[in-house]
C-alpha atoms as an extended CHARMM CRD file, in Angstrom:
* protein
*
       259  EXT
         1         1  UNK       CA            -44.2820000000      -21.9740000000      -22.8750000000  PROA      1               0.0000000000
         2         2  UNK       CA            -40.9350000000      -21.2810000000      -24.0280000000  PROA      2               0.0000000000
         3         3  UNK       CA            -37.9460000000      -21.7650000000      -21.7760000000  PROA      3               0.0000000000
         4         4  UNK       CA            -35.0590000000      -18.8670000000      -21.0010000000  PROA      4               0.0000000000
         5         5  UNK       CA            -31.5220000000      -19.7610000000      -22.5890000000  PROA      5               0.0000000000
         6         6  UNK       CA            -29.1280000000      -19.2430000000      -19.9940000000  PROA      6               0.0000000000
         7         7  UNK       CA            -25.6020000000      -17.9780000000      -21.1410000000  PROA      7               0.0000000000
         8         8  UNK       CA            -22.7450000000      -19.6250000000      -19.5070000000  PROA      8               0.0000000000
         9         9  UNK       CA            -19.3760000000      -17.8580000000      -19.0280000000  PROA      9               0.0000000000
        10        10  UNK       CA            -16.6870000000      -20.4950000000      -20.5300000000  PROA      10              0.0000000000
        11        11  UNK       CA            -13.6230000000      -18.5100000000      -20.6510000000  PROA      11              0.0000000000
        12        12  UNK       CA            -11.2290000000      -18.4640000000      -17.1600000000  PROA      12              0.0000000000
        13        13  UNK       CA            -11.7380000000      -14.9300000000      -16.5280000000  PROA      13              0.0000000000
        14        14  UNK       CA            -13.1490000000      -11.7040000000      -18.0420000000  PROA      14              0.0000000000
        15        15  UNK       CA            -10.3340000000       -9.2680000000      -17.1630000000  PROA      15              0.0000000000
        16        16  UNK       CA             -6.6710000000      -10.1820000000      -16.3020000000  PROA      16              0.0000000000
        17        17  UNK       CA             -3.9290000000       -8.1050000000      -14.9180000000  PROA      17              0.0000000000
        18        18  UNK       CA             -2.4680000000       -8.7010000000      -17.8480000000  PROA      18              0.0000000000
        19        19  UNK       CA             -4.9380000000       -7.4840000000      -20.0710000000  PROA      19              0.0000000000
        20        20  UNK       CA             -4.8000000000       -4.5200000000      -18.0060000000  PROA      20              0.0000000000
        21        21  UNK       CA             -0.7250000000       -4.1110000000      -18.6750000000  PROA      21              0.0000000000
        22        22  UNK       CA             -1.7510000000       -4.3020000000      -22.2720000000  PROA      22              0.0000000000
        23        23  UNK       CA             -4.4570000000       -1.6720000000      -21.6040000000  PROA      23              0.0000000000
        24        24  UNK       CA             -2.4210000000        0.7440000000      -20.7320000000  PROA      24              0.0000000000
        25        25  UNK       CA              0.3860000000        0.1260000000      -23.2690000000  PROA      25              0.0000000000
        26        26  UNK       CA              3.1970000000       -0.8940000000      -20.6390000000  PROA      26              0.0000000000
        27        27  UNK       CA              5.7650000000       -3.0930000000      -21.1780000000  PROA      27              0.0000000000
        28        28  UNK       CA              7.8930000000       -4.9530000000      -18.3500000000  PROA      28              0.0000000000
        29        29  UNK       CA             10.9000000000       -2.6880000000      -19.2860000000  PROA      29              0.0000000000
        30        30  UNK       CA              9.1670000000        0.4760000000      -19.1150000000  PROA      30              0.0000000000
        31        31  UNK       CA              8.9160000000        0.4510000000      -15.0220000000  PROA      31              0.0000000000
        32        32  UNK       CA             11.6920000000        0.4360000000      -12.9330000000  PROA      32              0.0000000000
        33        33  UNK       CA             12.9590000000       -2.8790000000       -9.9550000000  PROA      33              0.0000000000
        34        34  UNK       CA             11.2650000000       -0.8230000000       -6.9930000000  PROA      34              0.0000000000
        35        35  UNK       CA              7.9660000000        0.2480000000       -7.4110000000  PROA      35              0.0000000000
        36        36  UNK       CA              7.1030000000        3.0310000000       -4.3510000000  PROA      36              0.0000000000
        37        37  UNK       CA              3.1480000000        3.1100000000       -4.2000000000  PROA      37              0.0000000000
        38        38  UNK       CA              1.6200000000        6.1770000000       -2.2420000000  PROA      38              0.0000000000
        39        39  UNK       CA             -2.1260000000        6.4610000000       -2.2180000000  PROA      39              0.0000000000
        40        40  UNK       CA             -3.2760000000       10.5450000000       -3.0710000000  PROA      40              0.0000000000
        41        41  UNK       CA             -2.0530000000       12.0410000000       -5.9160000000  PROA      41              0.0000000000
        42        42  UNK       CA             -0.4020000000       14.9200000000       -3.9880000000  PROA      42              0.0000000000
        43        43  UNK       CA              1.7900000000       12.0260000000       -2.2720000000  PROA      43              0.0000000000
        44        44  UNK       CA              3.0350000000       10.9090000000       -5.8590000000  PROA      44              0.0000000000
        45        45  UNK       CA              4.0460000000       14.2100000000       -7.0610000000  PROA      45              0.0000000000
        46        46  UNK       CA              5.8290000000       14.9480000000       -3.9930000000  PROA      46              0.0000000000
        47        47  UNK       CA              7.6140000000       11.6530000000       -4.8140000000  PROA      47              0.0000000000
        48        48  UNK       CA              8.1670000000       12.4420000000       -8.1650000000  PROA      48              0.0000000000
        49        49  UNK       CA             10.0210000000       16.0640000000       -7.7320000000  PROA      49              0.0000000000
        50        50  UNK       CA             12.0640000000       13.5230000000       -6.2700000000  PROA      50              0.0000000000
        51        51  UNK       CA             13.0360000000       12.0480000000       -9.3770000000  PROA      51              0.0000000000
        52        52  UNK       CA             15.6060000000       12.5080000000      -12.0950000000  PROA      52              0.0000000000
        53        53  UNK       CA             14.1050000000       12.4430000000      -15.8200000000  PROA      53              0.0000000000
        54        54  UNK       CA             10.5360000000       11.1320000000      -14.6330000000  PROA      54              0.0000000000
        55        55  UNK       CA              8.7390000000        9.6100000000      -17.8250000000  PROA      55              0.0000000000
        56        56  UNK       CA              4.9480000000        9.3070000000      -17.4440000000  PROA      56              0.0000000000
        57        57  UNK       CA              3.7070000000        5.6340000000      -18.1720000000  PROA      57              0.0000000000
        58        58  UNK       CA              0.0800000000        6.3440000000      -18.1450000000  PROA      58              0.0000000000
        59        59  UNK       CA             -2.7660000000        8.1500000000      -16.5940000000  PROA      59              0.0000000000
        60        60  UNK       CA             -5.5360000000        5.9070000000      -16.5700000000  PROA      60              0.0000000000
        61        61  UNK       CA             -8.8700000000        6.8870000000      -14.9280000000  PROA      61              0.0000000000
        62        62  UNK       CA             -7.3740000000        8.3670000000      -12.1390000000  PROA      62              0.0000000000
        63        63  UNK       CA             -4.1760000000        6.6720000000      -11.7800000000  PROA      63              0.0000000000
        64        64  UNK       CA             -0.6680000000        7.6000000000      -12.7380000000  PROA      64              0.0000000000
        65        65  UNK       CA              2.3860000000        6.1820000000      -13.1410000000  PROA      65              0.0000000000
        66        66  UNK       CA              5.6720000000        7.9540000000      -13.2540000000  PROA      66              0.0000000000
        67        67  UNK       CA              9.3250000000        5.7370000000      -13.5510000000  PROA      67              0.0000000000
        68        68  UNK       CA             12.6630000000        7.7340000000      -13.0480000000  PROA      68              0.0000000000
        69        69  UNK       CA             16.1420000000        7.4410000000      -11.8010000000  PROA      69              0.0000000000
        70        70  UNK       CA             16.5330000000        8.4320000000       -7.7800000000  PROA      70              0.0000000000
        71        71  UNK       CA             19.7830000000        8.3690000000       -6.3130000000  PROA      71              0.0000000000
        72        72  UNK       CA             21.0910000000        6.6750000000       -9.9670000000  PROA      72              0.0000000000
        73        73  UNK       CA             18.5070000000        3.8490000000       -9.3020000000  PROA      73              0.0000000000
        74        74  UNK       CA             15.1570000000        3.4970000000      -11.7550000000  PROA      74              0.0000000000
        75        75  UNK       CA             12.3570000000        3.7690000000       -9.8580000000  PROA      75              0.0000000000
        76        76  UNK       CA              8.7170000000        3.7070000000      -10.6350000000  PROA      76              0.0000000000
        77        77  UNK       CA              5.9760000000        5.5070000000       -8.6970000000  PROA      77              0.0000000000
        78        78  UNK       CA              2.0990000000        5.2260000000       -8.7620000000  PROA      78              0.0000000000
        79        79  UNK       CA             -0.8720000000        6.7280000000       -6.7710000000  PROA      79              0.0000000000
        80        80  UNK       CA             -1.7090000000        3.1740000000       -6.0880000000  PROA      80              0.0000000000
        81        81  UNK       CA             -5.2150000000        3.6250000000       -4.7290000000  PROA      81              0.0000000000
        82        82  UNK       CA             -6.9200000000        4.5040000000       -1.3920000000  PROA      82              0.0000000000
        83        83  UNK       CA             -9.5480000000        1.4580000000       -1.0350000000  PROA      83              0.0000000000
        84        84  UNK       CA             -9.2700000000       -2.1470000000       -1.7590000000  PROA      84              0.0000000000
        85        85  UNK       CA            -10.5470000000       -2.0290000000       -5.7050000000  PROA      85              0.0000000000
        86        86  UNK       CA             -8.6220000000        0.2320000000       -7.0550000000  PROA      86              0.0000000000
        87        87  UNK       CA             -5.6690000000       -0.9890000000       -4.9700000000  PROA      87              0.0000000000
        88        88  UNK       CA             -6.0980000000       -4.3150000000       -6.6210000000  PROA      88              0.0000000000
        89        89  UNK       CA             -6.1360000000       -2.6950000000      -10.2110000000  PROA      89              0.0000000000
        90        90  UNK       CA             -2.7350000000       -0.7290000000       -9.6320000000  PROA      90              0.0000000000
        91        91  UNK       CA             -1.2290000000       -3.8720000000       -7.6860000000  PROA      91              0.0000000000
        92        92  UNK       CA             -2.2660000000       -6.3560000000      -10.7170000000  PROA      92              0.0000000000
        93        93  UNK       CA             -0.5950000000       -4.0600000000      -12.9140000000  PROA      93              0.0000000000
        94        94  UNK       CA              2.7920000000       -3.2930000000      -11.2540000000  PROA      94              0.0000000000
        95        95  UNK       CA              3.2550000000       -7.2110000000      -10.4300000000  PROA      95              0.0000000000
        96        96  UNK       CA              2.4350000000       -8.3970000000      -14.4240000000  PROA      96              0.0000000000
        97        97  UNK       CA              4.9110000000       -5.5430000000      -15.4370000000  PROA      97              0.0000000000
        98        98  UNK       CA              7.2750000000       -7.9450000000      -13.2640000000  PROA      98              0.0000000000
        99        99  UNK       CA              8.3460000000       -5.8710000000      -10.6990000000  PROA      99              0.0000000000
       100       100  UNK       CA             10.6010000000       -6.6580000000       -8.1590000000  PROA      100             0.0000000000
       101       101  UNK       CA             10.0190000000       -5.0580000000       -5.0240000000  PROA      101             0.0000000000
       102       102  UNK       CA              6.3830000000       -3.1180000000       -4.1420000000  PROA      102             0.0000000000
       103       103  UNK       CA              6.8640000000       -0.6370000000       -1.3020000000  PROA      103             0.0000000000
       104       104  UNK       CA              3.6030000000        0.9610000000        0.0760000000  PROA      104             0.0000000000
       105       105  UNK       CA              3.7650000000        4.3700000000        1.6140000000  PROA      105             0.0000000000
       106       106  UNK       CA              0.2910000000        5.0490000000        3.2110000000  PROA      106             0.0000000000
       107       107  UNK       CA             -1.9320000000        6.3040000000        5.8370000000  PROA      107             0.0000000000
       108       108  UNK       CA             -4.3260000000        4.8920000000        8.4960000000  PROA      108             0.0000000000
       109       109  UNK       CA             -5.8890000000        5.0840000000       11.7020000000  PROA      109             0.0000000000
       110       110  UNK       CA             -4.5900000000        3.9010000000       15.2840000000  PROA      110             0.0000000000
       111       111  UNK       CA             -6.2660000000        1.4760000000       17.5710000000  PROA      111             0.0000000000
       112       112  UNK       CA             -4.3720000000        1.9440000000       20.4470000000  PROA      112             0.0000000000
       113       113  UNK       CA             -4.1020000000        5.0530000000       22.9290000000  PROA      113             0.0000000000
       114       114  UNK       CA             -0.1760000000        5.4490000000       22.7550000000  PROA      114             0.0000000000
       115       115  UNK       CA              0.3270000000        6.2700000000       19.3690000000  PROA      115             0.0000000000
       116       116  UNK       CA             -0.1350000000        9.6680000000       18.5990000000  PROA      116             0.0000000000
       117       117  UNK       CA             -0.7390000000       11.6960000000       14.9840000000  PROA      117             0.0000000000
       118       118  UNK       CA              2.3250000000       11.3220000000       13.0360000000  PROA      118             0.0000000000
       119       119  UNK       CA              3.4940000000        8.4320000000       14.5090000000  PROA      119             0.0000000000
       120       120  UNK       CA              4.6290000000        5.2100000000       12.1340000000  PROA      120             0.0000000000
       121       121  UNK       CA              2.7470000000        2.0020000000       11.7000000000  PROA      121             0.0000000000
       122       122  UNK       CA              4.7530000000       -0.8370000000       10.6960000000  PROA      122             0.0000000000
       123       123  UNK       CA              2.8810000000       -3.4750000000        9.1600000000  PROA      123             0.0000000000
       124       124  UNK       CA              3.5770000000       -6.8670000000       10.0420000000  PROA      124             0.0000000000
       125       125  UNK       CA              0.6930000000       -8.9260000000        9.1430000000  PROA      125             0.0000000000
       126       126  UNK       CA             -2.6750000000       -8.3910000000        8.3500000000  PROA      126             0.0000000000
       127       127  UNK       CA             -6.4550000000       -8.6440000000        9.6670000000  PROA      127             0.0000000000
       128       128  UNK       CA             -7.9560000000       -8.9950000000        6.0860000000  PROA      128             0.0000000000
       129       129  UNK       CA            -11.5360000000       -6.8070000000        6.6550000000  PROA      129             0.0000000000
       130       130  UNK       CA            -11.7090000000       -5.8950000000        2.8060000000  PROA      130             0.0000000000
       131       131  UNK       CA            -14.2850000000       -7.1810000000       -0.0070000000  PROA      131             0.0000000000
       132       132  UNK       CA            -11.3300000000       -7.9650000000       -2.3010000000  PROA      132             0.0000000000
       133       133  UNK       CA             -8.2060000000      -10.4520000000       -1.1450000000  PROA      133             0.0000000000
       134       134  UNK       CA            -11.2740000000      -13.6550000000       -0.3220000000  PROA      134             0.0000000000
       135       135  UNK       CA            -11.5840000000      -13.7350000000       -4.3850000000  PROA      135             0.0000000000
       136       136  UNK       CA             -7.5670000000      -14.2060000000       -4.1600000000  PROA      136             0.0000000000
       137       137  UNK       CA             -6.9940000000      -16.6120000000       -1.1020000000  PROA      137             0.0000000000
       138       138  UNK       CA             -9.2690000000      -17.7570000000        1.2110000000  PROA      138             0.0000000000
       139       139  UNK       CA             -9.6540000000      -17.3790000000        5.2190000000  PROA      139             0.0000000000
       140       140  UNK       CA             -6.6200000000      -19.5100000000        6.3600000000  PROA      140             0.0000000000
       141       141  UNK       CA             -4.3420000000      -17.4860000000        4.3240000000  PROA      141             0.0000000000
       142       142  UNK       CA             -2.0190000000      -15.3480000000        5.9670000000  PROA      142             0.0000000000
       143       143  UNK       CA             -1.4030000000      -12.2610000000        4.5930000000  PROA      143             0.0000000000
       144       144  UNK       CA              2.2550000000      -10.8460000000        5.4060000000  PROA      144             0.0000000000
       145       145  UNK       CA              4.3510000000       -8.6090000000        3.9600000000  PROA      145             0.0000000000
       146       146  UNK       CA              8.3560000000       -9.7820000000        3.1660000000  PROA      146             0.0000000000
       147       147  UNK       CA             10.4930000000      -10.2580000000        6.2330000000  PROA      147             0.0000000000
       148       148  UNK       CA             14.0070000000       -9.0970000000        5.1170000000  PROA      148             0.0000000000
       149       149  UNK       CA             12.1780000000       -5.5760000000        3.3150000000  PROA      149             0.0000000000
       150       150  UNK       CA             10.1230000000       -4.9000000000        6.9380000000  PROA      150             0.0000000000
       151       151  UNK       CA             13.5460000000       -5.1790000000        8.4140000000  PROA      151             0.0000000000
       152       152  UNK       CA             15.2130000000       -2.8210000000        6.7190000000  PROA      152             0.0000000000
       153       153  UNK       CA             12.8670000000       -0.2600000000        6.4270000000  PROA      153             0.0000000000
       154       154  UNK       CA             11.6410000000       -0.5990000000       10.2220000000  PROA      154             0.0000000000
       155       155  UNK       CA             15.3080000000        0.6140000000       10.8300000000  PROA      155             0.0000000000
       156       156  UNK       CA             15.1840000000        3.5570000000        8.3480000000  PROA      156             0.0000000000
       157       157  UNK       CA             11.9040000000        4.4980000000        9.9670000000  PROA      157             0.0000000000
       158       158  UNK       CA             13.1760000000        4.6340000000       13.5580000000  PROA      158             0.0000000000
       159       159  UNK       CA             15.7850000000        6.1340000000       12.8420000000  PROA      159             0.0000000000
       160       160  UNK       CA             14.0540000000        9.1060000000       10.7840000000  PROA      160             0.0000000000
       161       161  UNK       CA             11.5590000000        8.9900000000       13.2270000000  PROA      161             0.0000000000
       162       162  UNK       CA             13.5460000000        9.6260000000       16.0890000000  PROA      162             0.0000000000
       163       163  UNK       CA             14.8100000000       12.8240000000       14.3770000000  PROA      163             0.0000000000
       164       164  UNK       CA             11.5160000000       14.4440000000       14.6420000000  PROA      164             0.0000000000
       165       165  UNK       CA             10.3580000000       13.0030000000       18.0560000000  PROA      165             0.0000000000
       166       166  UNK       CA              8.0380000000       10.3230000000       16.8570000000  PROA      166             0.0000000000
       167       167  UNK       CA              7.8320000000        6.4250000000       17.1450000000  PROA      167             0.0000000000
       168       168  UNK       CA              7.7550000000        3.6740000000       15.0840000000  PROA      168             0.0000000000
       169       169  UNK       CA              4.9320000000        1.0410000000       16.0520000000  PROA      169             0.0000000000
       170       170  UNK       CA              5.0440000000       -2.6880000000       15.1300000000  PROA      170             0.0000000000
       171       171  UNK       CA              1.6990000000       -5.0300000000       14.4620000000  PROA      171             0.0000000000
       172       172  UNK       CA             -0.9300000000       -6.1360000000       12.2140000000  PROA      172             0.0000000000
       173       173  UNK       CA             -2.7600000000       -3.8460000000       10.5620000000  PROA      173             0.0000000000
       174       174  UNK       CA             -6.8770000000       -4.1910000000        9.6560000000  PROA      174             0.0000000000
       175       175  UNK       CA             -7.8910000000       -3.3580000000        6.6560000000  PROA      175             0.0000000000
       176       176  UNK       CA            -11.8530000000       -2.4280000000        6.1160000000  PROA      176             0.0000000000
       177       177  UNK       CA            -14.2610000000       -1.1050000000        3.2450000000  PROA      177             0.0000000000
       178       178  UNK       CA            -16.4120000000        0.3910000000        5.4110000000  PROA      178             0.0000000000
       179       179  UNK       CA            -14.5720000000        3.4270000000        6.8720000000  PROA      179             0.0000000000
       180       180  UNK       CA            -17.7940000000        4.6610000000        8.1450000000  PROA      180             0.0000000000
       181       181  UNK       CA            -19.1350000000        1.4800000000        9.9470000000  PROA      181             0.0000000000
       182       182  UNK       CA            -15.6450000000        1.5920000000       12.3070000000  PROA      182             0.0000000000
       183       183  UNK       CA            -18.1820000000        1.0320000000       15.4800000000  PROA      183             0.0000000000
       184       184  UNK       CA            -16.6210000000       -0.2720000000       18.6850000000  PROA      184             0.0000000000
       185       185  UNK       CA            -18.3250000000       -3.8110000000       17.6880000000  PROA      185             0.0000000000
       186       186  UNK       CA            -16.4710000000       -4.1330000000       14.9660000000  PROA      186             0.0000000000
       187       187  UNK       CA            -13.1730000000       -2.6320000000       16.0770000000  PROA      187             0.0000000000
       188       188  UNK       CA            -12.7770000000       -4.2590000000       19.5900000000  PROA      188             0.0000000000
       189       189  UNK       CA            -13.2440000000       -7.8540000000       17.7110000000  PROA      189             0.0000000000
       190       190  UNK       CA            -10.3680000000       -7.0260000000       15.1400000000  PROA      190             0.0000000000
       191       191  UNK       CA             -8.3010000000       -5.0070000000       17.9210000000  PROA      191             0.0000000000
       192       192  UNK       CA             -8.7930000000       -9.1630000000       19.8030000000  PROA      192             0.0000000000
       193       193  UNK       CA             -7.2230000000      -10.4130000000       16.4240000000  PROA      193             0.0000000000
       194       194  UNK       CA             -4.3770000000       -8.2410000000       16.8650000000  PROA      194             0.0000000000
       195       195  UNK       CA             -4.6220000000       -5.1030000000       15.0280000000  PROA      195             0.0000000000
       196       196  UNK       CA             -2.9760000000       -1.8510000000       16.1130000000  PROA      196             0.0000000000
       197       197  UNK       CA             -4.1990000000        0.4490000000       13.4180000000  PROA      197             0.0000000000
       198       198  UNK       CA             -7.2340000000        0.1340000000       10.7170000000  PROA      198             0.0000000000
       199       199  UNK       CA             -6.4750000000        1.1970000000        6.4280000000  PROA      199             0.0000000000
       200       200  UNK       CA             -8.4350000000        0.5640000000        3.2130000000  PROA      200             0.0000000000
       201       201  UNK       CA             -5.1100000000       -1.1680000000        1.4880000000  PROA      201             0.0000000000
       202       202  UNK       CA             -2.5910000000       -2.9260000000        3.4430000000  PROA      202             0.0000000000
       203       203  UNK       CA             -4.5370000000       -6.6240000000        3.1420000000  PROA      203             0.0000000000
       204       204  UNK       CA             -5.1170000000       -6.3010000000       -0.8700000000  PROA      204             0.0000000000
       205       205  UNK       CA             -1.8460000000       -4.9540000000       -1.2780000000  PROA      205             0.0000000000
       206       206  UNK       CA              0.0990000000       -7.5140000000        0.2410000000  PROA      206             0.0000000000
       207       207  UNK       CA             -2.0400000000      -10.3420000000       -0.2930000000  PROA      207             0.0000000000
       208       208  UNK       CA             -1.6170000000       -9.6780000000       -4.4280000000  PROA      208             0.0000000000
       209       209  UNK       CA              1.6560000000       -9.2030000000       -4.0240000000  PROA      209             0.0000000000
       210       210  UNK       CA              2.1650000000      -12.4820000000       -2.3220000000  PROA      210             0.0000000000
       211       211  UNK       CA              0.4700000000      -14.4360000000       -4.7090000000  PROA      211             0.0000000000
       212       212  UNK       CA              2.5230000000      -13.2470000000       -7.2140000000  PROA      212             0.0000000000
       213       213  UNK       CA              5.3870000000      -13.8750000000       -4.6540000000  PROA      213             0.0000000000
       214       214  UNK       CA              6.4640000000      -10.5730000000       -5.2670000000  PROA      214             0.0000000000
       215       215  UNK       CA              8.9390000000       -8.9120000000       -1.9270000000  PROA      215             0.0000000000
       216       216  UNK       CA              6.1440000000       -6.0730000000       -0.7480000000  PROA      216             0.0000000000
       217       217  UNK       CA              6.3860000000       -3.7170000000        2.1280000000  PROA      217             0.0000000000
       218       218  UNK       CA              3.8610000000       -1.4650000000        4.2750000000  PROA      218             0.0000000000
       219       219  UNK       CA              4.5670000000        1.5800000000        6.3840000000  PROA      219             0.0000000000
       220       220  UNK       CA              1.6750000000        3.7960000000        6.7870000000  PROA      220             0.0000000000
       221       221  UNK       CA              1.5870000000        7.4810000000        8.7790000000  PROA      221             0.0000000000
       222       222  UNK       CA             -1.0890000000        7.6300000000       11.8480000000  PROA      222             0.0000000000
       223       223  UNK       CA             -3.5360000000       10.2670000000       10.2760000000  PROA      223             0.0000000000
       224       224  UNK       CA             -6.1380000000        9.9880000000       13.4770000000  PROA      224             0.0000000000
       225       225  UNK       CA             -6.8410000000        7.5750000000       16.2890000000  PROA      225             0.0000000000
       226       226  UNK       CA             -9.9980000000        5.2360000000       16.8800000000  PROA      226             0.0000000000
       227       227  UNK       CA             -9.5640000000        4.6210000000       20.3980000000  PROA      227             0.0000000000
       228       228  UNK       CA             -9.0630000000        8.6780000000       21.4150000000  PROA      228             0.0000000000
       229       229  UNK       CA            -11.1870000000        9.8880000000       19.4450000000  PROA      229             0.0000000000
       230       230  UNK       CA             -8.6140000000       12.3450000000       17.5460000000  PROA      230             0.0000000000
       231       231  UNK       CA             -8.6190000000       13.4360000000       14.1530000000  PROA      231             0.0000000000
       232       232  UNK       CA             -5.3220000000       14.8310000000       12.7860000000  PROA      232             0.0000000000
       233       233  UNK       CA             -5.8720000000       15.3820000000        9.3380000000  PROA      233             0.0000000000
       234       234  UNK       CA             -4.7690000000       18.6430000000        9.1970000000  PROA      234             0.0000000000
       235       235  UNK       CA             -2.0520000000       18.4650000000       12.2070000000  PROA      235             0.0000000000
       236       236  UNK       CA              1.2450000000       19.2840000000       11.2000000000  PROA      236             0.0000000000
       237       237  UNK       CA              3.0220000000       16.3180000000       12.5270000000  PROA      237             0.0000000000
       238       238  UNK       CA              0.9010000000       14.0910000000        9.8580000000  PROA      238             0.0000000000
       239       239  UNK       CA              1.7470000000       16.4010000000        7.3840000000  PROA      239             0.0000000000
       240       240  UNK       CA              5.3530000000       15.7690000000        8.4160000000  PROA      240             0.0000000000
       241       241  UNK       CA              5.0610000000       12.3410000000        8.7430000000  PROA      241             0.0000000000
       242       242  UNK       CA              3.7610000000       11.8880000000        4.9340000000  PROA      242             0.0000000000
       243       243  UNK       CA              7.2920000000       13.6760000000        3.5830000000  PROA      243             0.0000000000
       244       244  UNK       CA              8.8970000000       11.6010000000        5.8470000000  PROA      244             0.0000000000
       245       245  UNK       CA              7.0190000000        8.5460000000        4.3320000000  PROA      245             0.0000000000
       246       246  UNK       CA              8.6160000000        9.2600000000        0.9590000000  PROA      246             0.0000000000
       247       247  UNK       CA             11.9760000000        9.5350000000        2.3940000000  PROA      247             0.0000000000
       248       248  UNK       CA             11.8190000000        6.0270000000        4.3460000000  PROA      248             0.0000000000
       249       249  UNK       CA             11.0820000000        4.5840000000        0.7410000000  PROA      249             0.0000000000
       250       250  UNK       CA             13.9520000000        6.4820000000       -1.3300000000  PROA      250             0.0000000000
       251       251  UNK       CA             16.5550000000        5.1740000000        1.7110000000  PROA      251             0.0000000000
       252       252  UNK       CA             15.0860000000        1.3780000000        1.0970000000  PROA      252             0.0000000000
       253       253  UNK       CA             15.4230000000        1.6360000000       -2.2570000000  PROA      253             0.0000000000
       254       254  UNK       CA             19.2400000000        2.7800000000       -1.6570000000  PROA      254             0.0000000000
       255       255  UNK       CA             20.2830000000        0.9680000000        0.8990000000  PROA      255             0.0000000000
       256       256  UNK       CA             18.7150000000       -2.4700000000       -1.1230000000  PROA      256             0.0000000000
       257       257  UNK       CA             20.8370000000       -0.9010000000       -3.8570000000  PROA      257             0.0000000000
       258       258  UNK       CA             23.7560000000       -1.3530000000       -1.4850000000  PROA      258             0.0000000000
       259       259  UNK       CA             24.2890000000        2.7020000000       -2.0390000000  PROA      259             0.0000000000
């Protein structure tokens, strides 16, 4: 009877973020302070008409990453992912490029009957529902995203807001792998925890980020609502609300710029 030689895995890890950087050929100089992170592709070449002299970085599966000057300021852009995974990938890589400030632009879904399509979630903490931030931290870690940047841009977003008769909401935000499993058992015990509107990002995003104790900020456009029922999709005030997403961002990165 012979006996089955089990392999052992002796090195720290398989894959790094780093070996990812390297992967992709970018170097810490190639990206810009202020990284803006939308999720869809569309959102990311909205943002980068935006720019001055974009230079593509990469395209790498389906990711790509675009770093040009706005308002005399280099900025990098990337379609940072819609679900936890490949949230984590695009995170890993912007933070060992050495980034400096991570600013999410993104969409989600409302858990309370007030806030209507269009309307502006700003995140300040997190109900972690997602399969990747346990391998980073584990379940007394709070995830939250930097004080001074959620300052600032809750201004900018009330104030832009305002200007098309929308609202800016405040509170933790759940994020879940299992868009299709949002049943009213598992959305009344996370709405209990605190959670005013439900994404697939928000909780890898920032909990990366602060592990790397990079400054990262969340502000995400109410695309339907859980509680009503509604889907929005293809209402006009969410379209609005996504170019209005992209201009919160590019006022941040000015005003941090002191411009």
């Amino acid at each position: 009877m012979t006996t089955a030689t089990v392999d052992r895995m002796t090195r720290d890890v398989h894959l790094s973020g780093k070996d990812l950087m390297a992967m992709v050929q970018l170097r810490p100089q190639d990206i810009g302070a202020y990284s803006i992170v939308p999720g869809p592709k569309e959102r990311l070449d909205s943002l980068v008409k935006k720019m001055e002299n974009p230079v593509k970085n990469f395209s790498f599966m389906e990711y790509n990453m675009y770093t040009g000057n706005i308002n005399g300021t280099k900025v990098t852009a990337i379609n940072g992912g819609r679900f936890a995974a490949d949230t984590a990938i695009t995170t890993e890589i912007l933070c060992n490029a050495q980034t400096k400030f991570l600013i999410r632009i993104g969409s989600c879904g409302a858990m309370r009957k007030d806030i209507k399509i269009g309307d502006f979630i700003m995140t300040t903490g997190c109900v972690r529902g997602d399969g990747v931030s346990p391998y980073y931290v584990d379940d007394k870690f709070v995830t939250l995203p930097d004080a001074g940047l959620t300052q600032k841009l809750t201004g900018i977003a009330k104030n832009l807001a305002a200007t098309a008769g929308l609202n800016v909401h405040e509170g933790k935000v759940w994020s879940t792998d299992a868009i299709l499993r949002e049943t009213k058992e598992v959305v009344n015990k996370v709405i209990d925890q605190g959670a005013i509107a439900v994404d697939m990002v928000s909780a890898p995003f920032l909990t990366i980020a602060q592990t790397y104790k990079i400054p990262a900020v969340s502000v995400l456009a109410v695309s339907d609502n859980l509680i009503t029922g509604q889907m929005g999709f293809i209402n006009p005030d969410y379209y609005m609300a996504e170019g209005m997403l992209i201009q919160m961002a590019v006022e941040l990165v000015k005003q941090l710029e002191g411009k």
